[in-house]
C-alpha positions as CSV (number, residue, x, y, z in Angstrom):
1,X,0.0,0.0,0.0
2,X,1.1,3.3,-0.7
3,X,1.6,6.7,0.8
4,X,3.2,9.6,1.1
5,X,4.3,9.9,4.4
6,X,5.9,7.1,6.5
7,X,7.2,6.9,9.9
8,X,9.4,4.5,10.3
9,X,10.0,2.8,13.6
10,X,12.6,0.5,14.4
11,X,12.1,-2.0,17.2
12,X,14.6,-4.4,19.0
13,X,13.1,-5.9,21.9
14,X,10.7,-3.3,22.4
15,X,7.6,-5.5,23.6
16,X,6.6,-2.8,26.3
17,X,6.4,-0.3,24.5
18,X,5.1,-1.3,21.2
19,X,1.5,-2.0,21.8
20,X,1.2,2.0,22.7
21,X,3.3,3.9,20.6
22,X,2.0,2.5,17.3
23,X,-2.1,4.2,18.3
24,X,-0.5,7.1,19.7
25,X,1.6,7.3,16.6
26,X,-1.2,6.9,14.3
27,X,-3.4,9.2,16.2
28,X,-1.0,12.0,15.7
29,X,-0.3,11.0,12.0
30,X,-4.3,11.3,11.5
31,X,-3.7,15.0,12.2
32,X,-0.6,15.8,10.5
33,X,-1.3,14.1,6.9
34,X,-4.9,12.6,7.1
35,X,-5.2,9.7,4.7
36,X,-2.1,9.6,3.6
37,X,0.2,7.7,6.2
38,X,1.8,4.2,7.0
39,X,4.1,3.2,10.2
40,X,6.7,0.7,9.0
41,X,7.9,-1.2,12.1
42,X,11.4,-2.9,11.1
43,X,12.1,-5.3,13.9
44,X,15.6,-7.3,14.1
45,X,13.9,-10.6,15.4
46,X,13.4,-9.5,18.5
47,X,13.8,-12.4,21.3
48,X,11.4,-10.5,23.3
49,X,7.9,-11.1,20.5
50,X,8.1,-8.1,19.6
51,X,7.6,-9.1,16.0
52,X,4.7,-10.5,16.8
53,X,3.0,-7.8,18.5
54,X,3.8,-5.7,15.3
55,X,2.0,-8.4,13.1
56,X,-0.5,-8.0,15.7
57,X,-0.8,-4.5,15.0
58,X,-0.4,-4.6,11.6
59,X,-3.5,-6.7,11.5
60,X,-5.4,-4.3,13.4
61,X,-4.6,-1.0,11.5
62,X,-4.2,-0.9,7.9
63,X,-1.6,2.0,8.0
64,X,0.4,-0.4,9.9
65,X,3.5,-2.5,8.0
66,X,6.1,-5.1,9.4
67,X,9.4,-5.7,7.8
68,X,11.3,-8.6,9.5
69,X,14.8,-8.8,9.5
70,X,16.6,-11.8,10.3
71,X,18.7,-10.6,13.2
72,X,20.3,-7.3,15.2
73,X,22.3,-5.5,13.1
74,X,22.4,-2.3,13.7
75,X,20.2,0.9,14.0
76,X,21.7,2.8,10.9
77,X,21.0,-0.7,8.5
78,X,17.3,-1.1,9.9
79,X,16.4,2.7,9.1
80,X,18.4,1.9,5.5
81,X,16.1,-0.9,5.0
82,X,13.1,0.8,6.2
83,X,13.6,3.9,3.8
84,X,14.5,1.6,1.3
85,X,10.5,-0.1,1.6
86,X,9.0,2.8,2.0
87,X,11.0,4.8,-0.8
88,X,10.0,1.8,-2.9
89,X,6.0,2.0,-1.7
90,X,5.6,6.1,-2.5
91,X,7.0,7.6,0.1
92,X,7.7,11.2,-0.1
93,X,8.1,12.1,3.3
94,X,10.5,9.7,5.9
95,X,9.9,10.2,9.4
96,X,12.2,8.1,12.2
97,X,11.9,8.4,15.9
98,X,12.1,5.8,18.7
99,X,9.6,3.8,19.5
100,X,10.0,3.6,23.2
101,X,8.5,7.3,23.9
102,X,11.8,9.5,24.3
103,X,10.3,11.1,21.6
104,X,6.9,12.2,21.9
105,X,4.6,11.1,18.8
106,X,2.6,14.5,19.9
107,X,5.9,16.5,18.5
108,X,4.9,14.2,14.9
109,X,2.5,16.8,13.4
110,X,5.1,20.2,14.2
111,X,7.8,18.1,12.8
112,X,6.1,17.3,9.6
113,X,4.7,20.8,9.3
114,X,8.7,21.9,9.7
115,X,9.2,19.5,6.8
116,X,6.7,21.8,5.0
117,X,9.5,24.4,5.0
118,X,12.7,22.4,4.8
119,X,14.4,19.6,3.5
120,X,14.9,18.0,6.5
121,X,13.1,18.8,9.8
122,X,14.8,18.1,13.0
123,X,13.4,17.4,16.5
124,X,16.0,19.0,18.8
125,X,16.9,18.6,22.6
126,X,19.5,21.7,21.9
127,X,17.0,24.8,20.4
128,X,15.5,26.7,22.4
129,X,12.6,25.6,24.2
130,X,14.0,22.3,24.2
131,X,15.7,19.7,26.5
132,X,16.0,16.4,28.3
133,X,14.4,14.8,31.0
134,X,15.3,11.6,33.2
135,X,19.0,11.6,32.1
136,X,21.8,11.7,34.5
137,X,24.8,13.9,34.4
138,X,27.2,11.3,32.6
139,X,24.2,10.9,30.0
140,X,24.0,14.3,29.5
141,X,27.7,15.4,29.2
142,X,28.0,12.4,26.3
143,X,24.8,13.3,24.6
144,X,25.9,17.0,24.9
145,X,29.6,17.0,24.2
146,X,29.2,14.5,21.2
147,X,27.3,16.6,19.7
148,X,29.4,19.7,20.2
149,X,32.0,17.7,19.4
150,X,30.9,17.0,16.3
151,X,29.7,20.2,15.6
152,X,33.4,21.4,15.8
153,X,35.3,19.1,14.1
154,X,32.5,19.0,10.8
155,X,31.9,22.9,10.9
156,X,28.3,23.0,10.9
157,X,25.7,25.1,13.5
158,X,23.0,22.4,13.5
159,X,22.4,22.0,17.4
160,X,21.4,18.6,17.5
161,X,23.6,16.3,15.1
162,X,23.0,13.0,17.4
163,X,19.5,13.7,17.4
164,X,17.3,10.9,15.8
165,X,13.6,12.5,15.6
166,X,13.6,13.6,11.5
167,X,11.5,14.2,8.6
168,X,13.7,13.9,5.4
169,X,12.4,14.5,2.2
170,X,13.0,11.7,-0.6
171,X,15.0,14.0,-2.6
172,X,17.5,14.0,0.2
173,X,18.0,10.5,0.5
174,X,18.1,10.2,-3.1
175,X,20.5,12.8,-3.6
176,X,23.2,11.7,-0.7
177,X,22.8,8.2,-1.8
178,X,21.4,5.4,1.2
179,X,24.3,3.5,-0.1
180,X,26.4,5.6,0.8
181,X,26.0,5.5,4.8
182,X,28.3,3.6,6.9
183,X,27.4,4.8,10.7
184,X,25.5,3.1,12.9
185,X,23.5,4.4,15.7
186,X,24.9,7.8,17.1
187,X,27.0,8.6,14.0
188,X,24.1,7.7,11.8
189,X,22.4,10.3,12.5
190,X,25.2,12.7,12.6
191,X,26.3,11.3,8.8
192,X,22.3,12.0,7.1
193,X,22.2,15.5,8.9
194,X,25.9,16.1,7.3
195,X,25.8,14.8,3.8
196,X,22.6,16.7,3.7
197,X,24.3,19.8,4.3
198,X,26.7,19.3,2.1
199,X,24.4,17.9,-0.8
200,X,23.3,21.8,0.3
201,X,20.2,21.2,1.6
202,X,18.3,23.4,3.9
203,X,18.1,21.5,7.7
204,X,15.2,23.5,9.9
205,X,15.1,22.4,13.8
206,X,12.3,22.5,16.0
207,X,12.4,22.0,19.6
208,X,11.8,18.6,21.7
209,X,11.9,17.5,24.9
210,X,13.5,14.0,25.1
211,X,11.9,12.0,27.9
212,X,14.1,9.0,28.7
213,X,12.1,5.5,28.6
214,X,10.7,4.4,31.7
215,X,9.9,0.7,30.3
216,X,12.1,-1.3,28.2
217,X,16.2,-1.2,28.5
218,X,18.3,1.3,26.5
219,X,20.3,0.2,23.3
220,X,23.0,3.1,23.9
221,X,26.3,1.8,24.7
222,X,30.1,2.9,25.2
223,X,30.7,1.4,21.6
224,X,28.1,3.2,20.1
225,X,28.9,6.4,21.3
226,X,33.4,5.4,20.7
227,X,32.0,4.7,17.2
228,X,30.3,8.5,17.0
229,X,33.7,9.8,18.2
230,X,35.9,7.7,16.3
231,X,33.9,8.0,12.7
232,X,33.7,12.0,12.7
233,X,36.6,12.4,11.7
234,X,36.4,10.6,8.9
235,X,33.0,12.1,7.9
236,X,35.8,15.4,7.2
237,X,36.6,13.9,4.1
238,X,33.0,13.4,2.8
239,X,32.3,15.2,-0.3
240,X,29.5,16.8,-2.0
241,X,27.5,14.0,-4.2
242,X,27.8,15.7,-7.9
243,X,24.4,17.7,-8.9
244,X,22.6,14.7,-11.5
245,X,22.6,15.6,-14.9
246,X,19.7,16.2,-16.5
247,X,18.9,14.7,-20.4
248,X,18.1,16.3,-23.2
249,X,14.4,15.2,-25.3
């Protein structure tokens, strides 16, 4: 089934939190683009079933897809795939976020309204009117001082590189080539932002305030966040994809 706007979700063992987020996803996706939605969960064969509450749910709401993949590996590959199926299935708009509530599905309809006037909305913790709740200090100075971090070493004034609440527009993922990405978790999201900035697209953020779960356990790890640091520098030598040509009739 086709639409034009799709949030994608990815899930690994998120069983208690699943069952809620989709409805209140929906719910807010009735508001911001009535008719014209679908939530694609991509679950890495979660051990918990939570690939079987998404069939569930996918039974129960027509907007609602499942794509299985065969095991964990890796946030960045299971929001590739997802784009990929929804890219493939008229998708215009691509919209990620958690799915265990750190970002609030009632930000969903701002976001995609921020998408209106950019090429690639961002939820951010770092604007202001935004911030973080539920985190303690050492979660905060990593969150905070990766990002500045990054921030300095790439050259760019976009507040919230590690942030993963988006709305990218298909030209952008088109343009900067899926392909293309090799970061996972925290230094996914830092790559899309940047090789959307230097494809020279316009990057709008809005701000969010990032609740840390209360069920479920975290994915973020030391290796996630030495992989961010380590694979920064390296996004330095990125360059510009070439403009496409365009053919003469």
């Amino acid at each position: 089934m086709t639409a034009r706007v799709w949030l994608v979700l990815p899930t690994y063992n998120e069983a208690e939190n699943l069952e809620t987020m989709v409805p209140a996803a929906l719910t807010a996706l009735d508001r911001a683009a009535p008719a014209d939605h679908r939530v694609l969960i991509v679950d890495d064969n979660s051990p918990d079933g939570t690939g079987q509450i998404a069939d569930g749910l996918a039974d129960q709401h027509q907007q609602v897809e499942v794509l299985h993949r065969p095991a964990k590996r890796g946030l960045g590959k299971a929001y590739v795939a997802g784009f990929t199926h929804a890219m493939q299935n008229g998708g215009e708009l691509l919209v990620q976020m958690d799915a265990d509530f750190s970002h609030d599905p009632s930000y969903l309809p701002a976001l995609i309204a921020a998408a209106e006037q950019a090429d690639l909305a961002l939820g951010s913790r770092y604007v202001k009117g935004g911030g973080v709740q539920n985190w303690g200090l050492i979660r905060r100075l990593v969150s905070r001082g990766g990002g500045l971090y990054a921030q300095l070493v790439l050259g760019v004034h976009v507040s919230d590189l590690t942030g993963g609440f988006k709305a990218i527009h298909r030209q952008v993922l088109e343009r900067i080539g899926l392909d293309h990405i090799r970061s996972d978790g925290y230094g996914f999201q830092i790559e899309v932002t940047y090789r959307a900035l230097l494809a020279g697209f316009h990057v709008k953020e809005i701000p969010i305030t990032f609740v840390d779960r209360t069920r479920g356990n975290s994915k973020m790890s030391l290796r996630i966040a030495l992989e961010a640091f380590w694979l920064v520098p390296k996004m330095r030598k990125l360059e510009a994809p070439e403009t496409p040509q365009l053919t003469k009739s």
